[in-house]
Backbone as a ProteinNet text record, in pm:
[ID]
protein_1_A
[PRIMARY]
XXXXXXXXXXXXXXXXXXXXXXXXXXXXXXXXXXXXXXXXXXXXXXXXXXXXXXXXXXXXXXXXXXXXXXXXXXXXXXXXXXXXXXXXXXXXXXXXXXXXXXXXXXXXXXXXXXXXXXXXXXXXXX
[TERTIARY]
-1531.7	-1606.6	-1727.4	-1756.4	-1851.9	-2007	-2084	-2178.6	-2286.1	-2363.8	-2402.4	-2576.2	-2657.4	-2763	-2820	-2937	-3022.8	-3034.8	-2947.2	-2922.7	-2802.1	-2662.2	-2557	-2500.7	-2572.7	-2548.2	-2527.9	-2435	-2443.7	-2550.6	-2610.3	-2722.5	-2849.5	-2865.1	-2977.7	-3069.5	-3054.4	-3143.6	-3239.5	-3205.4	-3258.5	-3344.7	-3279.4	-3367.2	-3484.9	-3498.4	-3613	-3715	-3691.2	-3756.5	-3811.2	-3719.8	-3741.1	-3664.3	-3709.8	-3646.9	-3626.3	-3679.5	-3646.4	-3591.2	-3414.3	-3301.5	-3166.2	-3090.1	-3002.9	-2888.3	-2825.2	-2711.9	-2586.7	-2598.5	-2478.4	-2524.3	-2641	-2713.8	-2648.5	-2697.8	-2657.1	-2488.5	-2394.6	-2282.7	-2212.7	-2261.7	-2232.2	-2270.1	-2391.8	-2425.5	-2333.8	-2258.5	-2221.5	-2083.6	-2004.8	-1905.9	-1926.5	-2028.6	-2049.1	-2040.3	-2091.6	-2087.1	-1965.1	-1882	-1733.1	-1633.8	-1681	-1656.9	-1667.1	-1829	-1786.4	-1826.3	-1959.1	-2013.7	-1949.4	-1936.2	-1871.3	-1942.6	-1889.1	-1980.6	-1930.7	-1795.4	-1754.8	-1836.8	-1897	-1933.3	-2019.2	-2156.3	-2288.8	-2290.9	-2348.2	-2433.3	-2519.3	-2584.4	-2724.4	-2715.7	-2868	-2936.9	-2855.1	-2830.6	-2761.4	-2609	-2523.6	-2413.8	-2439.4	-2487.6	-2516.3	-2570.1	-2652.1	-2691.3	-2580.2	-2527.9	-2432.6	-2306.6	-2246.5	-2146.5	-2169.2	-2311.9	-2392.4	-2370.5	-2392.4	-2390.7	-2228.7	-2174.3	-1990.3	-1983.4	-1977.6	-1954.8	-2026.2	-2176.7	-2213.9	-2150.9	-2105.9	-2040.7	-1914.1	-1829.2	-1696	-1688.2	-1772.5	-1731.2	-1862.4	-1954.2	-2046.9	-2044.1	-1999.2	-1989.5	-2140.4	-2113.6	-2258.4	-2344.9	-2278.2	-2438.2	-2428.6	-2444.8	-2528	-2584.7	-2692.7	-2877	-2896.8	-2856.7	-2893.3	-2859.9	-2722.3	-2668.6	-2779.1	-2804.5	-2867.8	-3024.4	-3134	-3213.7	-3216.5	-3112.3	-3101.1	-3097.2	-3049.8	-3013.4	-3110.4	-3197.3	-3410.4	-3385.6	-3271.4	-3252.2	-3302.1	-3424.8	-3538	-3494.1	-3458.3	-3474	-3385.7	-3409.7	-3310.7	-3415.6	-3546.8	-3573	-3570.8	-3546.4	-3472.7	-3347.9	-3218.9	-3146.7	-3185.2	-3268.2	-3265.9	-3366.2	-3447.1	-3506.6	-3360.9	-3288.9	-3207.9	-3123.1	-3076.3	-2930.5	-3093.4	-3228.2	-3261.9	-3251.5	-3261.1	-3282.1	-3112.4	-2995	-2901	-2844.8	-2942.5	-2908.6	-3001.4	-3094.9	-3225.4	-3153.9	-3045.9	-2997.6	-2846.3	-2774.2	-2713.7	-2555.7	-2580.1	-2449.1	-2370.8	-2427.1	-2419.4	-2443.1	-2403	-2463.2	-2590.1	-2661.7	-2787.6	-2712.8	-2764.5	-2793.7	-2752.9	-2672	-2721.4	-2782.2	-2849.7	-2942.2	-3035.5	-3087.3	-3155.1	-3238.4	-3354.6	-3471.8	-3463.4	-3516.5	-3496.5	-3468.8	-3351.9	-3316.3	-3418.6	-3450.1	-3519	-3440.5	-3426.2	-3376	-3504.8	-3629	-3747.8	-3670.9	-3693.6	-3671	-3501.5	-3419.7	-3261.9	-3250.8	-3275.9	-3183	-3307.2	-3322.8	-3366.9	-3237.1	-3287.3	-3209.8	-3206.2	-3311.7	-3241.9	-3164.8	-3176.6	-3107.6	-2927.2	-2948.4	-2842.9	-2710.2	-2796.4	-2673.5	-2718.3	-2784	-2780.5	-2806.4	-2897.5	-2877.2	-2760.3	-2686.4	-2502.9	-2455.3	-2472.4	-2421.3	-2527.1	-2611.6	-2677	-2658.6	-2657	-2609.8	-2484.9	-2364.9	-2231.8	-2262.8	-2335.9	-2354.9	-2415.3	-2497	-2579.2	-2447.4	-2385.8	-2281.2	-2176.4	-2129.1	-2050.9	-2061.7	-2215	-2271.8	-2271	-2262.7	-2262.4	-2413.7
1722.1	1839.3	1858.3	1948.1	2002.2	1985.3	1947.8	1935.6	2004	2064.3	2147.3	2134.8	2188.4	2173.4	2291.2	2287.2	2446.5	2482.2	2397.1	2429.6	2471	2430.6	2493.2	2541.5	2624.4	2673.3	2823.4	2855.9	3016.8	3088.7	3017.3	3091.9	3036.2	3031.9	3026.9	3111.1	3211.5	3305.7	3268.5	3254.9	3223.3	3090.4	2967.8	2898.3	2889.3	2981	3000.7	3088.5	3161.9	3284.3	3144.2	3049.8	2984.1	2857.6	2756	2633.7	2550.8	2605.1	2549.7	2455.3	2568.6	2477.2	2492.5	2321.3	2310.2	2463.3	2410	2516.2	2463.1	2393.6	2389.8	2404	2428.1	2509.3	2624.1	2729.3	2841.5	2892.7	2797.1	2782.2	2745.6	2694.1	2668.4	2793.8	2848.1	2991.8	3077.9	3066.8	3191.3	3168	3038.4	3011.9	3089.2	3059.3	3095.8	3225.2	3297	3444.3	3496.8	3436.6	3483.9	3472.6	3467.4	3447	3593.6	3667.2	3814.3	3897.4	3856.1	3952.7	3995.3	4135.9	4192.1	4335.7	4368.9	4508.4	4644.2	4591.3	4715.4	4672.6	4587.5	4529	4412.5	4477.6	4410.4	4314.6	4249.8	4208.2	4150.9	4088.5	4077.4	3903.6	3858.9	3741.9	3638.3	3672.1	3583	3576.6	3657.6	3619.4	3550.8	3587.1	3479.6	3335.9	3312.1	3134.1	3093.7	3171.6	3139.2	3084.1	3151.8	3103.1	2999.8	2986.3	2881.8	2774.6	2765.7	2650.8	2574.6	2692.5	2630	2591.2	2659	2614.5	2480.3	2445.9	2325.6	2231.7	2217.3	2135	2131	2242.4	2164.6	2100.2	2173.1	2059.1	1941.5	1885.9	1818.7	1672.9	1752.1	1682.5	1640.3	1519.6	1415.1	1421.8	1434.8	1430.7	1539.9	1636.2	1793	1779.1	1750.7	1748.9	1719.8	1564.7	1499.1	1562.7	1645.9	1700.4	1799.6	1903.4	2060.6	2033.4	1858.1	1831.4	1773.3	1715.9	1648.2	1822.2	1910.1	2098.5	2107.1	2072.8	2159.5	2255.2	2264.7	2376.2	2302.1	2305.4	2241.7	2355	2474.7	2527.3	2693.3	2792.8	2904.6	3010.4	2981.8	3083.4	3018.2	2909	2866.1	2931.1	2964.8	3061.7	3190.4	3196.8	3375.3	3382.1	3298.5	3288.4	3317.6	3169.7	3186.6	3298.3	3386.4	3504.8	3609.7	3645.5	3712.3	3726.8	3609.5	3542.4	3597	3613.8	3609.1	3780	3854	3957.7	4025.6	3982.6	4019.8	4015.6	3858	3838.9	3926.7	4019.8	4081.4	4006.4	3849	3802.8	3835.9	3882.7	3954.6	4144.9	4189	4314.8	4312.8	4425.7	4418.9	4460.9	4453.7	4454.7	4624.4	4704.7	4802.8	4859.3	4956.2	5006.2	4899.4	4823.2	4714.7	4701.2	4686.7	4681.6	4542.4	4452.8	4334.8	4231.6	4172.4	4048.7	3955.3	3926.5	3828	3710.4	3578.7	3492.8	3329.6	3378.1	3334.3	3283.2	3159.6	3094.3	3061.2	3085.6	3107.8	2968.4	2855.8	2742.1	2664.9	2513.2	2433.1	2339.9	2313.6	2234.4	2122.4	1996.6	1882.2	1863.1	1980.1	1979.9	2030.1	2152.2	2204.9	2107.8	2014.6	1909.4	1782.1	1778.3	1590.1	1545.3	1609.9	1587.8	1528.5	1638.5	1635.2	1478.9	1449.6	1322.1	1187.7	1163.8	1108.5	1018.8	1166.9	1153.9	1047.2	1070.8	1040.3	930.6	918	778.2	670.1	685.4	643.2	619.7	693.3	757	596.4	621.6	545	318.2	336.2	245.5	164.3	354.8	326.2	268.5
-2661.6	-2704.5	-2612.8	-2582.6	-2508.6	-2532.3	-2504.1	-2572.3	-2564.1	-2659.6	-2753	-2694	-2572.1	-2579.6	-2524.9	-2558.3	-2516.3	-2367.4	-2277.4	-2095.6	-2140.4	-2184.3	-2184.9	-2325.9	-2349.1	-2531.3	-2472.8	-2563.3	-2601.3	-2628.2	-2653.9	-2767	-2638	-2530.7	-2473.6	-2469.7	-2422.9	-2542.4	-2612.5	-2714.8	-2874.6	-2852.3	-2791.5	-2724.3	-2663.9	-2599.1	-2512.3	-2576.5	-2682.6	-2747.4	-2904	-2948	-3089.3	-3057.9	-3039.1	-2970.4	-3135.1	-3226.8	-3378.8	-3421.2	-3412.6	-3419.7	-3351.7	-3356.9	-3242.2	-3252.7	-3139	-3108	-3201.4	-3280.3	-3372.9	-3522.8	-3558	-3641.4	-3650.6	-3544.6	-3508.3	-3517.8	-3431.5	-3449	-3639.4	-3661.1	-3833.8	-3917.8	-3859.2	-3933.9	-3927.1	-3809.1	-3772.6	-3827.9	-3828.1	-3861	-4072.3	-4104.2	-4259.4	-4240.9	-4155.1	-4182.4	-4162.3	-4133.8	-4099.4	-4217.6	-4341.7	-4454.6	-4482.6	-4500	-4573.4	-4440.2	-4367.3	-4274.4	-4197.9	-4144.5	-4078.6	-4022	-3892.5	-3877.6	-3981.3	-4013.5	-4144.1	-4240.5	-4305.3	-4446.2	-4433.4	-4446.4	-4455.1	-4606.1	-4569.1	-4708.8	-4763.2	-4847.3	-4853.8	-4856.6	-4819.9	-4843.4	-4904.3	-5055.5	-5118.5	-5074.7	-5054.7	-5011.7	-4875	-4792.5	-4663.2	-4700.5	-4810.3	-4848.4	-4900.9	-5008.9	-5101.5	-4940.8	-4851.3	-4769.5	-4685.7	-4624.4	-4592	-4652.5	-4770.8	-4855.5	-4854.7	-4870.9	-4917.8	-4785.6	-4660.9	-4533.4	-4504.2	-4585.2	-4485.6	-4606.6	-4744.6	-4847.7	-4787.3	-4726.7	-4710.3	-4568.4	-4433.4	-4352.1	-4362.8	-4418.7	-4429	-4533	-4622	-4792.5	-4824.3	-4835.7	-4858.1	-4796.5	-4660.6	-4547.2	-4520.4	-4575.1	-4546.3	-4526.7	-4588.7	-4650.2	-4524	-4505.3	-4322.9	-4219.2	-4222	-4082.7	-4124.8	-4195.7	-4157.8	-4145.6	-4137.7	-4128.8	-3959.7	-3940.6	-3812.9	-3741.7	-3755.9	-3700.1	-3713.9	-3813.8	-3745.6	-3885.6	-3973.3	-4116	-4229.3	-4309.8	-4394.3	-4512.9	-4497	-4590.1	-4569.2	-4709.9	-4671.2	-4589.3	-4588.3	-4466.3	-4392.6	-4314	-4176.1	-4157.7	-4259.7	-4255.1	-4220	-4267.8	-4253.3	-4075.1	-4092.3	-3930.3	-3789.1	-3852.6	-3765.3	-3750.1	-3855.3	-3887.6	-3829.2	-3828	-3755.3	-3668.7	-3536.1	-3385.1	-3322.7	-3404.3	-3413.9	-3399.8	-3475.3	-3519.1	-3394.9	-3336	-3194.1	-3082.8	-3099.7	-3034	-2961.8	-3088.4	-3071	-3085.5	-3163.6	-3199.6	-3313.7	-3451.8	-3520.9	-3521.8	-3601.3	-3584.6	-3700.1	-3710.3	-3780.7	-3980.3	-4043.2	-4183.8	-4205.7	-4214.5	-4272.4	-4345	-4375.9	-4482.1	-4555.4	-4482.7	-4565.3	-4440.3	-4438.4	-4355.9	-4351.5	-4423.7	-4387.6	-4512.5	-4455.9	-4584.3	-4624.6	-4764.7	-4809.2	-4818.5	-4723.5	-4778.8	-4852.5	-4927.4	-4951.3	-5085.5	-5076	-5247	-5251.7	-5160.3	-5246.1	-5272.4	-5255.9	-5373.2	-5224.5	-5359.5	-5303.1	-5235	-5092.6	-5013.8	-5088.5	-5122.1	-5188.2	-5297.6	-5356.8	-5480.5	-5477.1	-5375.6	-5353.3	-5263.3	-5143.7	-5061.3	-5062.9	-5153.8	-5148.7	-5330.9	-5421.6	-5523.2	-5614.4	-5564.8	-5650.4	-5591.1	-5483.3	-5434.4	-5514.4	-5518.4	-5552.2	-5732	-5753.9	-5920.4	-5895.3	-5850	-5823.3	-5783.8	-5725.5	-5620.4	-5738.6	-5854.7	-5938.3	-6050.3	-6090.6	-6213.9	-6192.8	-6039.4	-6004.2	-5960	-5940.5	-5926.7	-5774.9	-5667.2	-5558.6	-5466.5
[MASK]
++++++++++++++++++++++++++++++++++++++++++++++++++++++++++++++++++++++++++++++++++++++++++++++++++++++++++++++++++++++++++++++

């Protein structure tokens, strides 16, 4: 596999303008938005965390929390930072009729990819 850094990334660009987070951050976002987003059919904030989330639970599982912390992603406006940089960037198309997405508050990260494991991990007497 090729490896993934801000000299040979797609997204250099975005790099140089917000050095934030990695290029497989970005790549995972975009892989989530390919779930509903589309230039026929926008949609808002919450459906973009909400696909985010399933996308980093099914290829991640347990170590979400760690992989999207080790990516420089702390939280859901680090989502929405990045799907802006993205949308400036011209890899997405822009939001229709919506000036700008709020993604402020959508679900706490520890609770949302590492909590659920934890419990399990405790339940089980891992």
């Amino acid at each position: 596999m090729a490896r993934l850094d801000s000299e040979h990334s797609p997204f250099k660009e975005i790099f140089e303008k917000d050095p934030r987070y990695s290029a497989r951050a970005y790549l995972h976002l975009m892989d989530a938005l390919q779930r509903h987003y589309t230039s026929d059919q926008t949609v808002g904030a919450t459906t973009i965390l909400e696909d985010f989330r399933l996308t980093c639970l099914d290829e991640f599982g347990p170590f979400a929390y760690a992989v999207l912390m080790e990516f420089g992603v702390e939280c859901t406006e680090d989502v929405g930072e990045m799907f802006s940089n993205l949308v400036e960037e011209k890899f997405v198309p822009p939001p229709e009729g919506k000036a700008a997405l709020s993604f402020a508050d959508g679900y706490d990260f520890e609770k949302t990819f590492r909590a659920p494991y934890v419990r399990k991990a405790v339940l089980f007497g891992i």
